[in-house]
C-alpha positions as CSV (number, residue, x, y, z in Angstrom):
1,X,60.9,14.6,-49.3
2,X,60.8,18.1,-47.5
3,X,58.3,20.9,-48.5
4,X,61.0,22.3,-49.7
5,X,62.8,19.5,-51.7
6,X,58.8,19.3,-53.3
7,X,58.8,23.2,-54.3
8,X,61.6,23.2,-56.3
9,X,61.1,20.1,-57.8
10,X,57.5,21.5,-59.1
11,X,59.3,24.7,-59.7
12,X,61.5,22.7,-62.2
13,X,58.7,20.8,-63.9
14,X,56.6,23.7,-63.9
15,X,59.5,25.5,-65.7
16,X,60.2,22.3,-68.4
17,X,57.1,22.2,-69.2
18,X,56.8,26.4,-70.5
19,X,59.8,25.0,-72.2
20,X,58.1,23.2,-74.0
21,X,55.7,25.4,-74.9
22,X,53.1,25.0,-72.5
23,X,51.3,28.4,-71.8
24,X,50.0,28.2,-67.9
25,X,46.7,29.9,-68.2
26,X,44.3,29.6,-65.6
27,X,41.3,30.8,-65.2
28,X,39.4,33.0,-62.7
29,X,37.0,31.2,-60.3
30,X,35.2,34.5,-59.4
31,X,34.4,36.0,-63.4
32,X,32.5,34.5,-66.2
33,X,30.6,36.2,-69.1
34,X,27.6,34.4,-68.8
35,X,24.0,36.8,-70.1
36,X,21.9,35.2,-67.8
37,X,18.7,37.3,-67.1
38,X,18.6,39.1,-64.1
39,X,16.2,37.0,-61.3
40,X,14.2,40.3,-61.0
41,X,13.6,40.8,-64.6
42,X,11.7,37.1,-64.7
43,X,8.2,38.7,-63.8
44,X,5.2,36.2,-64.6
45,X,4.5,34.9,-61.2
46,X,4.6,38.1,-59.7
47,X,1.9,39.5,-61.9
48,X,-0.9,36.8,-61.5
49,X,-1.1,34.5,-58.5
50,X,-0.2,30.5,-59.3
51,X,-2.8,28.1,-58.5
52,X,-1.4,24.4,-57.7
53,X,-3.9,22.2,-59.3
54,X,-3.6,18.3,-58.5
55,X,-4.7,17.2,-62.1
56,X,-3.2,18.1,-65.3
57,X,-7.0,19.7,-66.2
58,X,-9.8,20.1,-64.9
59,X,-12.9,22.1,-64.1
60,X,-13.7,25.4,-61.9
61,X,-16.7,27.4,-60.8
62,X,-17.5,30.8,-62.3
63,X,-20.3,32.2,-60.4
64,X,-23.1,34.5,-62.1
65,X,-21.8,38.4,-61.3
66,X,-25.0,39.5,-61.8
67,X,-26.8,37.6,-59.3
68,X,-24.3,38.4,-56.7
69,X,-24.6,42.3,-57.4
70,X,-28.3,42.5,-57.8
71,X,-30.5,43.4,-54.7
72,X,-32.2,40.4,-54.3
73,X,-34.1,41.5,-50.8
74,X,-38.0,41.7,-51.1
75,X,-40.5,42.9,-48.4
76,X,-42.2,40.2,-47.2
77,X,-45.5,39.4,-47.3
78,X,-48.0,39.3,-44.3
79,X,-48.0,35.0,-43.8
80,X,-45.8,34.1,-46.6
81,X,-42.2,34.5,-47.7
82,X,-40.6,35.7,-51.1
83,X,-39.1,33.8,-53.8
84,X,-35.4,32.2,-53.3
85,X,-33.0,34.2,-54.8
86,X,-31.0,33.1,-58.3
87,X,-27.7,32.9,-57.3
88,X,-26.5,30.7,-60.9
89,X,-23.1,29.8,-61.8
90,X,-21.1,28.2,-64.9
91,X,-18.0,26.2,-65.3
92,X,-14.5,26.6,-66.9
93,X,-11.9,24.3,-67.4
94,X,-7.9,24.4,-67.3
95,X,-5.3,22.2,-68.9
96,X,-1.4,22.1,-68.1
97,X,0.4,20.7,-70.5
98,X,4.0,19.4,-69.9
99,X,7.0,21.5,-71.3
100,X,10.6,20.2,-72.0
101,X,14.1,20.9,-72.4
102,X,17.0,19.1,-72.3
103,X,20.9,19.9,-72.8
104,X,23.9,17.0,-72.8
105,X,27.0,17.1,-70.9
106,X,29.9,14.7,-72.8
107,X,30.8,13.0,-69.3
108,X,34.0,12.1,-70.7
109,X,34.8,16.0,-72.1
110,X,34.1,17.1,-68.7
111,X,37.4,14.8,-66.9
112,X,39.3,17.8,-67.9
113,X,37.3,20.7,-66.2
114,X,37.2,18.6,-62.5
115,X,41.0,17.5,-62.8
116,X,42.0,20.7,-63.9
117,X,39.9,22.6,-60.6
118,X,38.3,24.1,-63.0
119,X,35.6,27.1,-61.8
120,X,32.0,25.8,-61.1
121,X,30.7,28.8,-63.9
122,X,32.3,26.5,-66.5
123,X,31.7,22.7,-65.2
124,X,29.5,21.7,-68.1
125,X,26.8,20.0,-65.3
126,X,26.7,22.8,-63.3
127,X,26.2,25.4,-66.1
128,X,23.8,23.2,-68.0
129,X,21.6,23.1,-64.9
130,X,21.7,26.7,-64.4
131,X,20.6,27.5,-68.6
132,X,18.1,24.5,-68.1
133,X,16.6,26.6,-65.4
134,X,17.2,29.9,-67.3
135,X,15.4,28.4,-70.1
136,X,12.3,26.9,-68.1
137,X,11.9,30.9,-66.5
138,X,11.8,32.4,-70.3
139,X,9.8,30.3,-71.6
140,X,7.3,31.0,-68.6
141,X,7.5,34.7,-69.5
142,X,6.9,34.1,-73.0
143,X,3.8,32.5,-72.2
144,X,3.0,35.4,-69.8
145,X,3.4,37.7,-72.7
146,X,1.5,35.7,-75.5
147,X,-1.5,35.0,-72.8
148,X,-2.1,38.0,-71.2
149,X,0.4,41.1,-72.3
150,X,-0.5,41.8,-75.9
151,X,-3.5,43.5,-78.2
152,X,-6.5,41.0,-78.5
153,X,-6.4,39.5,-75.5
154,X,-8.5,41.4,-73.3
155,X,-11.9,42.3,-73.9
156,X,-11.7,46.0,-72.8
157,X,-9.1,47.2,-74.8
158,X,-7.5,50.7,-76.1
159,X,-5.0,51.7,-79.1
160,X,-2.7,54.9,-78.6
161,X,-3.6,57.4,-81.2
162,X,-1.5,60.5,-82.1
163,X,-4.4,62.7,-83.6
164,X,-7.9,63.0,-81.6
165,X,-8.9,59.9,-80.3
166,X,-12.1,58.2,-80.8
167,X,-14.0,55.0,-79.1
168,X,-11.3,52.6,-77.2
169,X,-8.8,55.3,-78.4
170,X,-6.3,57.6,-76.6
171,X,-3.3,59.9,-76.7
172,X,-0.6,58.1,-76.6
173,X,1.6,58.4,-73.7
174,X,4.8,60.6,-74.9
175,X,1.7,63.4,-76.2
176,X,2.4,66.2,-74.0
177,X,-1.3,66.0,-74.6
178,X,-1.9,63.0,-73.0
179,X,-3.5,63.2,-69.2
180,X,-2.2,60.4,-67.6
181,X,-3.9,60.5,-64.3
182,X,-7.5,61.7,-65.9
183,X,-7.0,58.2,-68.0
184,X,-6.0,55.5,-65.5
185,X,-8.8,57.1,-62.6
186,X,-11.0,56.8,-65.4
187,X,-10.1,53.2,-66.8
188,X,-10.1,52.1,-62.9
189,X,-13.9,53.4,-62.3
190,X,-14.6,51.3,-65.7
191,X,-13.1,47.9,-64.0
192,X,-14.6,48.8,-60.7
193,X,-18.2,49.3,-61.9
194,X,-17.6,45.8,-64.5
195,X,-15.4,44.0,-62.1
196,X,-16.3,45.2,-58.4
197,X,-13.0,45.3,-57.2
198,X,-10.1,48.5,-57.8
199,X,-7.4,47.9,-60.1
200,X,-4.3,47.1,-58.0
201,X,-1.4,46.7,-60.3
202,X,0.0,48.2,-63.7
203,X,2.0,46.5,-65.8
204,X,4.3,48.2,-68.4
205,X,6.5,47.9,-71.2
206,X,10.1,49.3,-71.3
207,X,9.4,52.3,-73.8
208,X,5.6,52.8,-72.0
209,X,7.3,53.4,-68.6
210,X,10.1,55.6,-70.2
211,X,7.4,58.3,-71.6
212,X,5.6,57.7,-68.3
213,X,8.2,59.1,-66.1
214,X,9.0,62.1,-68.4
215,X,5.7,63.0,-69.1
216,X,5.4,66.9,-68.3
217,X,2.3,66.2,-66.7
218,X,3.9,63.5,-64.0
219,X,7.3,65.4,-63.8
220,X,4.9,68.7,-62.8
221,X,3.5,66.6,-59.8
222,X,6.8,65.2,-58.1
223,X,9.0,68.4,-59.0
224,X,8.9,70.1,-55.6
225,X,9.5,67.1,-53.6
226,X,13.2,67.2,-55.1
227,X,16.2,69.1,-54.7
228,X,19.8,70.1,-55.8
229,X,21.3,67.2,-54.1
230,X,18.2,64.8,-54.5
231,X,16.5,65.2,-57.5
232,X,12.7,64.2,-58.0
233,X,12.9,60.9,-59.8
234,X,9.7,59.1,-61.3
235,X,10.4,55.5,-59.9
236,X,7.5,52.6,-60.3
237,X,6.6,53.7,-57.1
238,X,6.0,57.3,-57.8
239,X,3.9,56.3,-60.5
240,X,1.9,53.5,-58.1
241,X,1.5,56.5,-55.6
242,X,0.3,58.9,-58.3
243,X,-2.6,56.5,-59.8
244,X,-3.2,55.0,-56.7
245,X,-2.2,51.6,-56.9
246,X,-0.4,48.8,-54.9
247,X,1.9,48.3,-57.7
248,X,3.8,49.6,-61.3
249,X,5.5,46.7,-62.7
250,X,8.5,47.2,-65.7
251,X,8.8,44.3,-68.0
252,X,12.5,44.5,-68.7
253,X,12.6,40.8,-69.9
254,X,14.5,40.4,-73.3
255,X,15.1,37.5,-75.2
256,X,16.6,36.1,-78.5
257,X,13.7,35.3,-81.4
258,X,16.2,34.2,-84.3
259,X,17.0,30.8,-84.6
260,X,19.7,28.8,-84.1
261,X,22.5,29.8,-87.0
262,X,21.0,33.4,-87.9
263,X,22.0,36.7,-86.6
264,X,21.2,37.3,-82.8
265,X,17.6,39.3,-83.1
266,X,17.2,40.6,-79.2
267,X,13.8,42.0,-78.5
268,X,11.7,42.2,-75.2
269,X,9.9,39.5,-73.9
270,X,6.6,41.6,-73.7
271,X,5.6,44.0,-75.9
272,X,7.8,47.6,-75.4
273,X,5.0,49.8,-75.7
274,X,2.2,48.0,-74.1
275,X,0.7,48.4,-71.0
276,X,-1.9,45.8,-68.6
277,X,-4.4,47.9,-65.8
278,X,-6.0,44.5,-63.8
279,X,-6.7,43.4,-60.5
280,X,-5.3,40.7,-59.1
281,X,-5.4,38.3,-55.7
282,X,-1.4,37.7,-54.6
283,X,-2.7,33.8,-53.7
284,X,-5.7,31.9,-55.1
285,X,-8.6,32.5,-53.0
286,X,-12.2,30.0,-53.3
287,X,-14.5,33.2,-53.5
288,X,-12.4,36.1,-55.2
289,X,-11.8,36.9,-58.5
290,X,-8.9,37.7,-60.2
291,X,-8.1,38.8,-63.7
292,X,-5.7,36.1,-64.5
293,X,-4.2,32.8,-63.0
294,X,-1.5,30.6,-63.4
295,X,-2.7,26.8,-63.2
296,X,0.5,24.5,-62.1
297,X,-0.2,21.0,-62.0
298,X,3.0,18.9,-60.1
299,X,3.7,16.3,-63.1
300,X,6.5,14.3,-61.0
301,X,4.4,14.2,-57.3
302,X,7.3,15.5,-55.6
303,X,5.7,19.3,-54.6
304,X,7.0,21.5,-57.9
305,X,5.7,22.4,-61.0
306,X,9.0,23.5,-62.5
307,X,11.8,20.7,-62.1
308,X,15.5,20.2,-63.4
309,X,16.2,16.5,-63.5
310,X,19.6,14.4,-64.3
311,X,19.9,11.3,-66.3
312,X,22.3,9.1,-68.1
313,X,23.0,8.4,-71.7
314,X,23.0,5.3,-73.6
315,X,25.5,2.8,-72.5
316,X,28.6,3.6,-74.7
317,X,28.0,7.3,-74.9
318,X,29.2,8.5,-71.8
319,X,27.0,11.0,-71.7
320,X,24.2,12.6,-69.3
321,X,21.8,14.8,-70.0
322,X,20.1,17.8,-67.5
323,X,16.3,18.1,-67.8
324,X,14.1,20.7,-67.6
325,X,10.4,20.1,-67.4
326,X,7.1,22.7,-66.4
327,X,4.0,21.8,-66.6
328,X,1.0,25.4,-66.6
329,X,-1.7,27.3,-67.8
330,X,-1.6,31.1,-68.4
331,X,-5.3,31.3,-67.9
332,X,-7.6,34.3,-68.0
333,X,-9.9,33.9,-66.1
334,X,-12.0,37.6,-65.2
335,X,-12.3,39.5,-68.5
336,X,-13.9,42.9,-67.2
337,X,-10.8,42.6,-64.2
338,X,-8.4,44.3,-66.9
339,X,-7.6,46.8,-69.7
340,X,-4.9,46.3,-72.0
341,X,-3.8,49.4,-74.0
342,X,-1.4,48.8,-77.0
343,X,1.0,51.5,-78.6
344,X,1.2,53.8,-76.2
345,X,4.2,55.2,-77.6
C-alpha cells in the first residue's frame, strides 16, 4: 500500500472512531504542572560541609580549645627544660541512621502511558523516581531545620525584642531602630574571641531577609550606587558585602505539614523569621573546626549516601516499587562557632 493509500485509510479510521465518540486528546510532551521545589531552594548541604563516614557511627576527636590557645612557652632554665605542654582532648560520637521511602507503580496501569507515547512527566516510573528523589532532598532539609535552624539549639543565642532589649536580647530587625551592622560586627567579634575563627556565612529566613534589605539603615548604605535606570537593590550579596562575609544564604524552602486527607497547610521549611551567624569549612578538614557537619555513611557500598533504587512486587501483583533511601547525621559539632537569633521580625 502507498503512503498515500495508508493516509487516507488512517484518515478514515481516525474519522470513525470521533464518530463514535472518541475525543482525540493528546497531551503536551513539553508542560506538566508538577510543584517540585526548585533545585536551588534545597539548601542543607550548602550550609554545613558533608563528611563521608565509612561506618554507620562512630567516634571523633575534639581537641581541648584551651590548650591550643594558651601560651604554653616558658623560659628555660640554665641545664634543664620546662614542663611538656597539656595539649588534652575528648571524644564525640555520630550515628547515621537509615531513612526510607517508597512509592508503587501498577506495572500493568502503566501499558497505557508507553503505548499511548505518552510524555516522560507522566510515565508513572519516571515521575515516581523523580518525587522519590524530591522527597529524600525535603526530608534532608527538614533535618537541617530541626538540627541546626531553630531557638534552643545553639548555645549562644538571641530573641528579637520590640521594646529595649536586655541580655541575649535585640531589636528586631524591621525596628527602624535596629543597627544592623553594629549587631552582626559585634556578634562576629563574640564568635571570633569563643571560636577563633570569623563568621563566614549567614543564614536567613524568608521574612528575616525581607526586613533586611528594606531596613533604612541598609537602603542608606547602597542608595548612591543606583540610578534611574538601575536601581540599588539589596541582593544576598549586598548584604555579604555590607557585614563582611563570604556568604547570605535565603531559606526559601516550603513544604506541606498537614497530613495526608486534611487541608494543604504550606509553611517554610526553616523558620521565616530566624536567622543562623556560624562558621563553617566548605569540606571536612582533620584539624579545623566547623560549626556544624553532616555525617553520610554509604549504607549500600556503592559511593552515595542518598540512593533511589527499583524493585519488583510480589509475583501476581504486577507491580514495582521506586525506593528512596539516606542514611545522615545533622551534627553540631562547634557550639561557640554560631549564634542563632529567633524572631527577628
Amino acid at each position: 500500500m502507498s503512503l498515500a493509500s495508508r493516509t487516507l485509510s488512517n484518515t478514515a479510521q481516525l474519522q470513525a472512531q470521533i464518530a463514535k465518540g472518541w475525543k482525540p486528546n493528546r497531551y503536551l510532551t513539553n508542560v506538566s504542572m508538577a510543584y517540585f521545589a526548585e533545585a536551588g531552594d534545597h539548601v542543607a548541604t550548602d550550609i554545613f560541609p558533608i563528611c563521608p563516614v565509612p561506618f554507620s557511627t562512630g567516634f571523633y576527636y575534639e581537641f581541648n580549645k584551651g590548650d591550643l590557645a594558651r601560651d604554653n612557652v616558658r623560659r628555660k632554665p640554665a641545664f634543664g627544660k620546662v614542663e611538656p605542654m597539656v595539649l588534652g582532648h575528648t571524644e564525640n560520637t555520630y550515628t547515621c541512621q537509615v531513612d526510607q521511602v517508597i512509592a508503587g507503580v501498577d506495572d500493568i496501569g502503566a501499558l497505557d502511558y508507553s503505548r499511548a507515547g505518552a510524555p516522560p512527566s507522566i510515565d508513572p516510573e519516571t515521575i515516581k523516581t523523580r518525587a522519590v528523589t524530591e522527597q529524600m532532598l525535603l526530608h534532608r532539609d527538614l533535618e537541617f531545620a530541626g538540627s541546626f535552624f531553630k531557638s534552643g539549639v545553639w548555645l549562644n543565642e538571641f530573641k528579637g525584642v520590640s521594646g529595649s532589649p536586655s541580655a541575649n536580647q535585640m531589636l528586631k530587625f524591621s525596628d527602624a531602630n535596629f543597627d544592623p551592622v553594629h549587631f552582626f560586627d559585634a556578634r562576629k567579634r563574640e564568635i571570633y574571641l569563643e571560636g577563633r575563627r570569623r563568621p563566614n556565612k549567614l543564614c536567613l529566613g524568608y521574612d528575616s531577609f525581607v526586613a533586611l534589605k528594606n531596613h533604612p539603615d541598609i537602603l542608606e548604605r547602597v542608595k548612591y550606587g543606583g540610578s534611574t535606570p538601575n536601581p540599588a537593590v539589596v541582593t544576598e550579596n549586598v548584604l555579604a558585602q555590607l557585614f563582611g562575609l563570604e556568604r547570605v544564604s535565603v531559606l526559601y524552602g516550603a513544604y506541606n505539614k498537614a497530613e495526608a486527607g486534611q487541608n494543604d497547610e504550606m509553611e517554610f521549611v526553616c523558620e521565616a523569621n530566624g536567622a543562623l551567624l556560624c562558621y563553617t569549612t566548605p569540606t571536612p578538614r582533620i584539624d579545623e573546626p566547623t560549626a556544624g557537619y553532616i555525617f553520610t555513611w554509604d549504607m549500600l557500598g556503592n559511593g552515595s549516601w542518598m540512593v533511589t533504587d527499583r524493585f519488583d512486587g510480589e509475583p501476581g501483583t504486577h507491580s514495582s516499587y521506586v525506593e528512596g533511601l539516606m542514611a545522615c547525621e545533622m551534627k553540631k559539632t562547634c557550639d561557640d562557632l554560631a549564634c542563632y537569633m529567633s524572631e527577628c521580625v
